[in-house]
N, C-alpha and C positions, 0 to 999 in steps of 0.2 A: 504493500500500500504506500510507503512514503516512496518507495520509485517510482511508480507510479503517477503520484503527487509532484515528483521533480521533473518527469518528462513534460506532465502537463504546464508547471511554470518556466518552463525553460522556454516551450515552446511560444509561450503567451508572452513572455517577456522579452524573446530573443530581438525583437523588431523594434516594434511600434509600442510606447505607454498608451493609458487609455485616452482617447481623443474627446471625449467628451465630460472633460473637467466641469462639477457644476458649482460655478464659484458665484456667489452672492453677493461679491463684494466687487461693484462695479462701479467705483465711483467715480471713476476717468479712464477714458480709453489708454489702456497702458502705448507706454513704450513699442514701436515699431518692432524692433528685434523681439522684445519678450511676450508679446503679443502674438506674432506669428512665427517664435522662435526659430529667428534667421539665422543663429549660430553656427548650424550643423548644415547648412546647404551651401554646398560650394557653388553652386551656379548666381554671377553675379548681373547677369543680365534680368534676372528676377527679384534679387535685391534692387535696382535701380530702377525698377518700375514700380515697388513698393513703395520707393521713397519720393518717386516722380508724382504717384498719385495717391497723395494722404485721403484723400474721399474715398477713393477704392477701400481703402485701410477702416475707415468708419463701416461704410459699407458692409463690410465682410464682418466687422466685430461686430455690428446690432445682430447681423443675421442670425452670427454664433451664439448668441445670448439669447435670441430666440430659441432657438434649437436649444439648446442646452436645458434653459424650463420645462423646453414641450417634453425630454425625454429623461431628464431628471429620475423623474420617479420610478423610472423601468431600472435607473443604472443601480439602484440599490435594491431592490426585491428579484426575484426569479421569476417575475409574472413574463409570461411571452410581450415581448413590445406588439404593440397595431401596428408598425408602419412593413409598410412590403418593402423588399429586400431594396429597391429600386429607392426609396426611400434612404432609406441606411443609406447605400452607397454615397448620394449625393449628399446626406448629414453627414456622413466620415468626412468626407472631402474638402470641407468648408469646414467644418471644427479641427479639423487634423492639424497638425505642425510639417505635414511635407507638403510640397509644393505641386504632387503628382504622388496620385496612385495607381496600383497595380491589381489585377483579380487579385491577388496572394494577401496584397496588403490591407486592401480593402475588406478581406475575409478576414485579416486579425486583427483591423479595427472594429468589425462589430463583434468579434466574439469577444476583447478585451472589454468593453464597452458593455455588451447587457450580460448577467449573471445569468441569463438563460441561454444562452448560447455558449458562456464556459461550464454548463454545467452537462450540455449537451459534450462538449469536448471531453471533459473528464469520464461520462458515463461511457463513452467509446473508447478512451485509454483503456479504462477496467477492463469491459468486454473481450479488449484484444489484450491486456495483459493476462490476465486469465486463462486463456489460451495456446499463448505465449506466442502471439505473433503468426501464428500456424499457416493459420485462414483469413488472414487480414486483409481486406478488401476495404479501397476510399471510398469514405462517405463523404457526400457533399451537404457540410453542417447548417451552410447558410441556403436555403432554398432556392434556385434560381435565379444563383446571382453570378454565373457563367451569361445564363442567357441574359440578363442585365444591359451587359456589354455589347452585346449583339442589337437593341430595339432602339430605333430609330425616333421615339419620344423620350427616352430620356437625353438631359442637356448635357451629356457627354460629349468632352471633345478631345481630340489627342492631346497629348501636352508633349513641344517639342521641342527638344537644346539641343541647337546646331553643333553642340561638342560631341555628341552622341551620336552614337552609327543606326543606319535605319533599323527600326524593330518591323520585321516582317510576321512575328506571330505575335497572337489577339496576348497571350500569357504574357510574353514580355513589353507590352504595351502598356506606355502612363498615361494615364486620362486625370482630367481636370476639369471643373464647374466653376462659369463667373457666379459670384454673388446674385447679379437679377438674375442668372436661369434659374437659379437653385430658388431662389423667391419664388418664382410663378410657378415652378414644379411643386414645390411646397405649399403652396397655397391653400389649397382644401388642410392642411395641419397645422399653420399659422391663423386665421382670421378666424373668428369664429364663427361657427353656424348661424346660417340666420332663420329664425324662429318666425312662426305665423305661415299665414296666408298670403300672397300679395293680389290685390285688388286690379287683378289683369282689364276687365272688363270695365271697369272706371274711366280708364286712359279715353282721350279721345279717338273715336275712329278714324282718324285719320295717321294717329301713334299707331293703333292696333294693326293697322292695313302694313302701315313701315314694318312692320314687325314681322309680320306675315309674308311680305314680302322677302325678307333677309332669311326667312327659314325655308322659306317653300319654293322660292325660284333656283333652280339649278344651274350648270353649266349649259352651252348654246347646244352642245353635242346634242343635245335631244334623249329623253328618259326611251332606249331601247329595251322594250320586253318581249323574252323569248322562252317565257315561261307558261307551259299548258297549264298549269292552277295559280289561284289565288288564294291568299288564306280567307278563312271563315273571317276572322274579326277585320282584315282591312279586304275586302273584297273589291273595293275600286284600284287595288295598286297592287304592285308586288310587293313583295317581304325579303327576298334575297340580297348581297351583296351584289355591289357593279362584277361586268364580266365584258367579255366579246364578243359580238355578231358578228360568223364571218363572210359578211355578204358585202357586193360591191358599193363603196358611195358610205358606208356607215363607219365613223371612227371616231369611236365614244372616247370619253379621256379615262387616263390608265389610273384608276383608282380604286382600292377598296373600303366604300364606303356603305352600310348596309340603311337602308331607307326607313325601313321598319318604326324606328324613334322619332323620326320627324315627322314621316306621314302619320302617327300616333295622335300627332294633335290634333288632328278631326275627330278623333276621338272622347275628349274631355269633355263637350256638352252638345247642345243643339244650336247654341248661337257662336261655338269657337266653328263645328263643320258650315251652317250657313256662310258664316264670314271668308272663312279659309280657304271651302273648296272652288270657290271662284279664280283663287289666286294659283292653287295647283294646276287646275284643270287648264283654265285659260290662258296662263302665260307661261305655259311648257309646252314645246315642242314631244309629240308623244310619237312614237315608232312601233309597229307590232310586225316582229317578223316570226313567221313558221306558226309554229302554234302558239304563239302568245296572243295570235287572231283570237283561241279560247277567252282567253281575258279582255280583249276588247269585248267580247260577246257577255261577260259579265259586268264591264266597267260601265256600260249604255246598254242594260237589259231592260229599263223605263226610260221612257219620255220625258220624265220628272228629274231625272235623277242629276247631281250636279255634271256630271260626265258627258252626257247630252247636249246640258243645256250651256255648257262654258267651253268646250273643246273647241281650242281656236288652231292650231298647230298639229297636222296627223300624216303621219307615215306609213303604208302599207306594202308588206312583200308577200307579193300574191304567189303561190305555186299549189297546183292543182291537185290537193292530199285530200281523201276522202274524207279524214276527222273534220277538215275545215269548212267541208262542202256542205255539214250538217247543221253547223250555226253560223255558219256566216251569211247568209240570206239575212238573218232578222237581226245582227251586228249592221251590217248597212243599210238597211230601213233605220235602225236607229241612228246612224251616221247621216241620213240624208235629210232627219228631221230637226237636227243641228241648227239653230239660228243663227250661229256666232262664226261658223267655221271661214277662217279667213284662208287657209293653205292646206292643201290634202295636194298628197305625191302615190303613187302608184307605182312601185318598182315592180313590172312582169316582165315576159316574154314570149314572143311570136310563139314560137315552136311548143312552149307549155302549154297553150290555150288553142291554137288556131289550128298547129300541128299534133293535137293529143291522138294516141292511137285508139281505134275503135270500141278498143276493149277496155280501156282504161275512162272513156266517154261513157260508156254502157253501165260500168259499175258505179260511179260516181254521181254520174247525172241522169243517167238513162234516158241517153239521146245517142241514135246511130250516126245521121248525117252529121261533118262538120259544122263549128257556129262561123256564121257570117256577118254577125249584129253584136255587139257590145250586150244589148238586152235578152241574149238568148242563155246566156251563162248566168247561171242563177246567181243572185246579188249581186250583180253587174247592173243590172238597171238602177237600181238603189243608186250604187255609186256614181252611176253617171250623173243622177240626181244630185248626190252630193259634190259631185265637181262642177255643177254648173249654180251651184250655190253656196262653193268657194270663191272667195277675191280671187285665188291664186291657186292654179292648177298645173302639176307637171306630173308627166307620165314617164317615170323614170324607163333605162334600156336602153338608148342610142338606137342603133342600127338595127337591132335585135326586136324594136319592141315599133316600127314603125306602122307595121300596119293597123297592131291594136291600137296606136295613138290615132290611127285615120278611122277607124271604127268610132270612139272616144269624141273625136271633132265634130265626127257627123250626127252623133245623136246628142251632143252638147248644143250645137246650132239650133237643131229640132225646139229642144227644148225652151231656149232662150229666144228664136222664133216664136212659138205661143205662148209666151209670156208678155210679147212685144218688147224686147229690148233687142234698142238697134247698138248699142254699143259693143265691140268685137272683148270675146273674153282674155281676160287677162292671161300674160303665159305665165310661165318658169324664171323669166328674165327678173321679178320682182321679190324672187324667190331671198338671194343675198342680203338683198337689201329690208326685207321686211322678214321674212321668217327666221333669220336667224339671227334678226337684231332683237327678239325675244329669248329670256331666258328658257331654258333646260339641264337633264339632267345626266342621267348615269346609266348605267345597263346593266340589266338586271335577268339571270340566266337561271337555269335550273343546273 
């Protein structure tokens, strides 16, 4: 037992003392050196930028002293500390006396540091002295504070002295935190909770709408879905994380952001959804490729509904799959009773629709002869509807999709013909200019 006891202080002490000294007695920011105990660090390029910027020096000491309160209590009891490991690291870092730490050192500043973590070290000397070393196998004491080092929100940044030769592994790499990142990472553990309700619905609508805008308009890319379901509780949206569609003309931005929490806030009452879904619906660009057609067919299943009646921005990738053939007829009936629709795109193609083989026509639609009319493909008339009751209309496909676009013209003209309007409908050309000077969002896959 006392070797034991001497491995384990040898090991705790051989480094680092503990970094989170809880001194009370703060009645002047000490001394530069004895403050950040500059003594033992030969690198002088970091003493002279300590001494260049005494606010840095303040800075970093209130922080410490914050820090030091909030964890106080953990440094004397064995209770497990709250703070996640990611936490610690960036507390070692800023209370420490080195200038740059290391996984290694960083792992024996918190175990020096909370009595639950030396006590976790000593219970695993025993075990393996006990043994006698036999079956010893490393445990990783502090949880997940390899991967730490690895995630990209915490305010880790290398720390680098040009006297030092490159470190090419993550182990022998120094990292370091300024003072403000370490604040705002810390912030949910510095400030305190704030208690109550707040009186959202108060603000004037015109705040509330600001609001709703800054959470609910997306990037231009347009919110791509290519997902056959929708959940039960947000049934107008998807629930997934962004992804990729990989179809020609679509290039969402490369992000994983998962929708689910924001579009939540429809959620909350009947006057957050009245207010809000206006703002989703209508000033996002929406895209439905493959089977995510399923979910438009759920998104504008009533007349009523805010999807219907605010969808200003819509994207369609037609191809001729039996699943779609069965709800998309009453998806574009509901699309074409759209008041608001200012841009609908059509990405097809000739050979899918015009050129389908007999047998694949029969099972699907059960029509032998080829279509020669835009209106003879089921929910195809719909659509026409609905594009001659967009501002702006393009039939995506180039070369590929020319004839269905002359099919398209001709029963758009009809249309717009008995209604009497003599005005020539708008093309594609207003497309840059007006549909993607609205916001959108992300893509969302299965």
């Amino acid at each position: 037992m006392p070797k034991a006891n001497s491995i384990f202080w040898y090991i705790m002490a051989h480094d680092t003392p503990a970094l989170f000294a809880h001194d009370n007695d703060h009645d002047d920011v000490r001394d530069t050196s004895e403050a950040l105990d500059l003594s033992d660090i030969s690198d002088p390029i970091t003493v002279v930028d300590v001494q260049a910027e005494p606010q840095h020096v303040l800075v970093r000491a209130s922080l410490k002293e914050e820090i030091s309160t909030l964890t106080g209590p953990y440094q004397v009891s064995g209770k497990r500390p709250p703070f996640s490991t990611a936490e610690m690291v960036v507390m070692a870092i800023i209370c420490g006396n080195e200038a740059s730490y290391t996984i290694a050192s960083s792992r024996r500043s918190i175990i020096t540091t909370y009595p639950y973590y030396r006590d976790k070290v000593l219970k695993e000397l025993l075990v393996n002295w006990e043994c006698e070393f036999s079956d010893f196998r490393p445990v990783e004491l502090v949880p997940e504070l390899v991967d730490t080092f690895h995630r990209h929100d915490v305010p880790l940044v290398r720390y680098e002295d040009p006297s030092e030769r490159d470190v090419q592994y993550l182990d022998d790499a120094e990292f370091t935190v300024t003072p403000q990142a370490a604040r705002i990472f810390l912030e949910s553990r510095l400030c305190d909770s704030r208690q109550g309700v707040f009186p959202f619905f108060k603000l004037p609508a015109e705040l509330r709408n600001s609001i709703y805008e800054m959470v609910l308009r997306f990037h231009p890319s347009g919110i791509v879905i290519n997902s056959n379901t929708c959940s039960a509780e947000l049934r107008q949206h998807p629930e997934d994380e962004d992804s990729y569609v990989e179809e020609e003309g679509v290039v969402p931005r490369d992000c994983d952001i998962g929708n689910t929490n924001v579009i939540a806030l429809l959620q909350v009452c009947k006057q957050a959804y009245a207010e809000a879904a206006p703002i989703l619906y209508g000033q996002n660009k929406f895209t439905f490729a493959h089977e995510g057609l399923l979910c438009l067919n759920d998104m504008i299943s009533a007349r009523q509904s805010p999807a219907t009646q605010h969808l200003e921005y819509v994207e369609l990738f037609l191809r001729p799959f039996k699943v779609e053939a069965r709800v998309f007829e009453r998806a574009a009936q509901m699309l074409a009773s759209g008041k608001r629709l200012k841009f609908l795109a059509l990405d097809m193609r000739d050979r899918d629709w015009l050129e389908m083989s007999k047998v694949r026509r029969l099972d699907h639609y059960g029509r032998k002869s080829k279509f020669t009319k835009a209106g003879q493909i089921p929910g195809f008339r719909h659509l026409v509807e609905a594009a001659a009751n967009a501002e702006t209309f393009e039939l995506k496909g180039g070369d590929e999709s020319t004839r269905l676009k002359a099919l398209f013209d001709a029963e758009i003209e009809k249309i717009e013909a008995g209604r009497g309007q003599k005005a020539p409908k708008k093309r594609a050309k207003k497309l840059k200019g007006k549909a993607t000077s609205k916001s959108a969002v992300t893509v969302v896959d299965d």
